[in-house]
MIZALUM-722516 format. One line per 4 residues: for each residue y negated, x, z negated of C-alpha. Coordinates in steps of 0.2 Angstrom, whole numbers, plus 5000, padded with zeros to 4 digits. Example, Ala and Ser with C-alpha at 12.3 -4.5 7.8 and 13.67 -1.06 7.14 Angstrom:
2
5022,5062,4961 ~ 5005,5068,4964;
//
This chain:
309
4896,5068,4981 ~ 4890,5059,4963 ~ 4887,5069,4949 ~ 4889,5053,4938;
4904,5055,4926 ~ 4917,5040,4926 ~ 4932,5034,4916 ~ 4948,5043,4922;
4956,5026,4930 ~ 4943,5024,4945 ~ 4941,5004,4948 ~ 4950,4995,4959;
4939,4989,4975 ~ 4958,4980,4982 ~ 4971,4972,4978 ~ 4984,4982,4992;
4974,4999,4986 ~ 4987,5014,4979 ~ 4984,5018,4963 ~ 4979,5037,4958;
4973,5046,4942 ~ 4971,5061,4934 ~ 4989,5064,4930 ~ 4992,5061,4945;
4980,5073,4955 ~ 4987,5088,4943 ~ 5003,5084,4947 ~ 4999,5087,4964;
4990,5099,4963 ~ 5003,5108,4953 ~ 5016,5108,4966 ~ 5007,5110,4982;
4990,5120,4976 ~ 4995,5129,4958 ~ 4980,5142,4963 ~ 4969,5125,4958;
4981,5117,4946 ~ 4972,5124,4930 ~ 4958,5118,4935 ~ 4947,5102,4923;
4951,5088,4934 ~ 4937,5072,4932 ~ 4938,5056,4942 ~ 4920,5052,4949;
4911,5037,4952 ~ 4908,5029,4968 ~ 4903,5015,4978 ~ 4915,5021,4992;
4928,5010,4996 ~ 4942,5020,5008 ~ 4944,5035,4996 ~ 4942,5040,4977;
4935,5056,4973 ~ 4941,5069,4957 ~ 4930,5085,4954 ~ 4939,5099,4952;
4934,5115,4940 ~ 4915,5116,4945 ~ 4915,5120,4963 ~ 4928,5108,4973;
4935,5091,4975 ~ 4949,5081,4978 ~ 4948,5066,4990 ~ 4963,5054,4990;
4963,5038,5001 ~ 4962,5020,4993 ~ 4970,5010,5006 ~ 4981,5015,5023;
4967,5013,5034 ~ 4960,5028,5028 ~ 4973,5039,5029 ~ 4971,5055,5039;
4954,5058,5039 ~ 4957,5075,5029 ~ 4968,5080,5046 ~ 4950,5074,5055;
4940,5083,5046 ~ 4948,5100,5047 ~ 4949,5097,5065 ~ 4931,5094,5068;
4918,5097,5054 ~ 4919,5117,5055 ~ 4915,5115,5073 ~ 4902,5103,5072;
4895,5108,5055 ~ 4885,5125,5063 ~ 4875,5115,5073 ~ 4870,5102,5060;
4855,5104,5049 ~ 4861,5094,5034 ~ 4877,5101,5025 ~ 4893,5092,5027;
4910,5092,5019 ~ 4920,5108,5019 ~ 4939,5104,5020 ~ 4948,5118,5011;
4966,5111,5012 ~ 4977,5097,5018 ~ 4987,5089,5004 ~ 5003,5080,5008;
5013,5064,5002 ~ 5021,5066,4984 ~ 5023,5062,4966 ~ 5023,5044,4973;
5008,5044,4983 ~ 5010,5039,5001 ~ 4998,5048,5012 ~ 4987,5067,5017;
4976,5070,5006 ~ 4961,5085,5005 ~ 4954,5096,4992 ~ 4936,5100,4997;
4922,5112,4994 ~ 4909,5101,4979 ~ 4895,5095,4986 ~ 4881,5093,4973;
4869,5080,4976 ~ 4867,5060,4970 ~ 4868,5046,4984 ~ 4853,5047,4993;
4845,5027,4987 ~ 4829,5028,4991 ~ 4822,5029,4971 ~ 4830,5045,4971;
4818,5053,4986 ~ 4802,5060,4984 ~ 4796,5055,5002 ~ 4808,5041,5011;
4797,5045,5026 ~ 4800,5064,5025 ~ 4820,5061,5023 ~ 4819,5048,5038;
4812,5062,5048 ~ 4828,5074,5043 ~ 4839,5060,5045 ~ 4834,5060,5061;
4836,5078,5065 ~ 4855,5077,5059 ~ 4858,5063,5071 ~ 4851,5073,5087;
4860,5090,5082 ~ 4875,5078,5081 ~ 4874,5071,5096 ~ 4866,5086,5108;
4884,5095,5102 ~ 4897,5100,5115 ~ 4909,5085,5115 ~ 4923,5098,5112;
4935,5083,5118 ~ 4933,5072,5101 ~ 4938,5055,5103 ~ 4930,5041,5109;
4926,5025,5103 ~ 4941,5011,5112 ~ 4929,5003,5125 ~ 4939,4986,5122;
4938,4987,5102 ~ 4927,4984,5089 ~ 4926,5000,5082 ~ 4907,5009,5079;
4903,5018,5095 ~ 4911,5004,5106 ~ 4900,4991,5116 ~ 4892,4979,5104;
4898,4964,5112 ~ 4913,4968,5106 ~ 4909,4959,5091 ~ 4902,4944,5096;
4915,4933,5089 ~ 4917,4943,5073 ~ 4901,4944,5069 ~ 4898,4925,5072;
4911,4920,5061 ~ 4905,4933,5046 ~ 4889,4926,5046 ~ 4897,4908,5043;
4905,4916,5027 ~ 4886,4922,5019 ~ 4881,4915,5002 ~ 4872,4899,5005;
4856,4910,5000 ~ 4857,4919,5016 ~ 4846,4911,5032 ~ 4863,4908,5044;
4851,4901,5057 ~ 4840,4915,5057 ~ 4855,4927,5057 ~ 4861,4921,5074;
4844,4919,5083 ~ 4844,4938,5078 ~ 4863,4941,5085 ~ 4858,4930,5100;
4844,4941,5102 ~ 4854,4957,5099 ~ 4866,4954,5114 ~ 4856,4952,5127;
4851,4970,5126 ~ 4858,4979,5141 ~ 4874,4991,5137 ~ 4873,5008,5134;
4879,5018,5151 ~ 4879,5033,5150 ~ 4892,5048,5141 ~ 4897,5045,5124;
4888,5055,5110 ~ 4893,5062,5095 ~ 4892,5051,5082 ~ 4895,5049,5060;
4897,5031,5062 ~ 4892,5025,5045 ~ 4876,5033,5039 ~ 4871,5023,5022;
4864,5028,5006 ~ 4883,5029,4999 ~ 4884,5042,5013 ~ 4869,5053,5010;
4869,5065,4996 ~ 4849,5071,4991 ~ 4844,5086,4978 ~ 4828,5087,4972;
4822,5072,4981 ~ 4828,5080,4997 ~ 4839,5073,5010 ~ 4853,5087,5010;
4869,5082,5014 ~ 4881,5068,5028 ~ 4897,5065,5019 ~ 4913,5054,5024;
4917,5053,5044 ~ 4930,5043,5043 ~ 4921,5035,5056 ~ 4916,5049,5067;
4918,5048,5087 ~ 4909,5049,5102 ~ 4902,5030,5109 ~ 4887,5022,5109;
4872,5030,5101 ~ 4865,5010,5096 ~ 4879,5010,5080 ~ 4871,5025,5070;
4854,5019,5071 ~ 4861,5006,5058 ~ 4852,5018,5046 ~ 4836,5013,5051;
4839,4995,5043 ~ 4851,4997,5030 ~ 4841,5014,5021 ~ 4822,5014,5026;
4809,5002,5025 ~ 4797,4996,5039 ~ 4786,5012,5040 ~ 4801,5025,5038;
4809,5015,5053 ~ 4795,5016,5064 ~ 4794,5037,5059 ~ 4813,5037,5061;
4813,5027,5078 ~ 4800,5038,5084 ~ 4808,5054,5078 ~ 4824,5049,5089;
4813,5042,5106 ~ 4824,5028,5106 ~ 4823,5017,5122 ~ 4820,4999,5117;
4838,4993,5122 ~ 4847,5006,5111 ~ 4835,5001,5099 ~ 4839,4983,5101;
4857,4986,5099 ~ 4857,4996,5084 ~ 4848,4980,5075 ~ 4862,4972,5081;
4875,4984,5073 ~ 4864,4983,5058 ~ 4866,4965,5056 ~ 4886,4967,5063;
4890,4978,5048 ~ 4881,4968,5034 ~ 4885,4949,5037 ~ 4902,4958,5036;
4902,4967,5023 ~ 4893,4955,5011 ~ 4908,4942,5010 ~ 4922,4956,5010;
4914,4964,4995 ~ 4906,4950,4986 ~ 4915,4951,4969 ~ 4923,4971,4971;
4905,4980,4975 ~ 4891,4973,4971 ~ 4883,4992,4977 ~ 4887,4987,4994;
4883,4970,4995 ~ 4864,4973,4986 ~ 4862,4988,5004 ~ 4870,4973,5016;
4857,4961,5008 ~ 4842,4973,5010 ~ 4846,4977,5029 ~ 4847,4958,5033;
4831,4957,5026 ~ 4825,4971,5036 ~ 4830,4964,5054 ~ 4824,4948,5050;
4808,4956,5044 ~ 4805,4970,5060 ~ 4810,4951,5070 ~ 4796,4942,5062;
4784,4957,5065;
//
């Protein structure tokens, strides 16, 4: 969670996106949490774009979904995190209590423990190597976790954690969406190359399913924190390896593979998911976040320069 201040009307990422503020979250907060409604209220900056995020007093947030898609992940985490979070070796959001729909605003919403740390971009760690390496040890506690019947990825959908395939078409027709400055060529020899990677077959695994700087909080110049899973499931381990191209360089990838023992097929399909998730991203964000847009830029560069290799 940023510690960077913002104005008290968060920007607008969408045009269908629900529109909150500070008067707003005290008047929420007034009638379904008055323990917390004296508290200083402060709208944070973020490049996220499912939820908005309001400090509250010095020791808790308030997290209210942007758009409809991301309604209900309050309900997810309280189901999940405290379960998983033991295990894990990276803190992770702490859900403290579920709001509900009122003062005109449509959908659950969550008031959180505050979790301090900056977005992890790799300027603000001492040792991108080092962090690779505890990046890596979250995503094996994650995934050796009891599967405590958490839901799995739709095998038929498009959803992280599902087969790759999946995308195909997708994927093809984001690529022909790029800027004019992007290699679209090279971009599909690279897809091509993706799919023929075997499926994964054997039992789903726990998994975040979005692991990117927006989602990493560091203190100190430490890798501390896994925020935001909205996308978490059990599926295919290839999607969370997306990470690998969309965070680190060339030699924290090779430390980061190495740290996971990733067979070459996984391997393969995670540079597929890396490249699924940036060709879309860059035209859908183009003119609302130019954050996201400058990380899907630098993993495309990334598989097409571990390709070249």
């Amino acid at each position: 969670m940023s510690t960077t201040p913002a104005p008290d009307v968060p920007a607008r990422l969408h045009a269908d996106e629900v529109y909150t503020d500070t008067l707003l979250v005290r008047r929420l907060l007034s009638a379904q949490f008055p323990q917390w409604a004296a508290l200083p209220v402060q709208v944070f900056a973020s490049a996220g774009s499912d939820h908005v995020l309001y400090r509250l007093g010095d020791h808790l947030a308030v997290r209210l979904p942007r758009l409809a898609r991301a309604a209900g992940q309050t309900e997810q985490d309280l189901r999940w995190l405290p379960r998983l979070a033991p295990g894990l070796p990276l803190r992770v959001p702490e859900p403290l209590a579920l709001g509900q729909p009122g003062e005109g605003y449509p959908w659950t919403w969550g008031v959180y423990r505050w979790l301090p740390g900056e977005p992890a971009f790799q300027d603000r760690l001492s040792d991108l190597t080092q962090a690779a390496q505890d990046l890596a040890g979250f995503i094996r506690a994650l995934q050796a976790t009891d599967p405590l019947d958490g839901p799995v990825a739709d095998p038929a959908s498009l959803e992280r954690g599902a087969p790759l395939r999946n995308r195909d078409a997708w994927t093809r027709e984001n690529i022909g969406r790029l800027p004019d400055d992007l290699d679209r060529a090279a971009l599909e020899a690279a897809w091509d190359a993706a799919l023929q990677a075997p499926d994964w077959l054997h039992a789903p695994v726990w998994l975040h399913g979005d692991l990117q700087s927006g989602n990493l909080l560091a203190e100190e110049g430490q890798l501390s924190a896994v925020i935001d899973f909205g996308s978490l499931r059990r599926g295919d381990p290839a999607c969370e390896l997306a990470v690998a191209w969309n965070w680190l360089n060339a030699p924290a990838r090779a430390v980061f593979r190495k740290a996971l023992d990733v067979d070459a097929a996984t391997w393969a399909r995670g540079r597929g998911w890396a490249l699924s998730i940036a060709v879309a991203e860059i035209p859908y964000y183009l003119h609302t976040n130019p954050t996201m847009v400058a990380r899907s830029r630098f993993a495309l560069g990334q598989v097409l320069g571990e390709l070249e290799e």
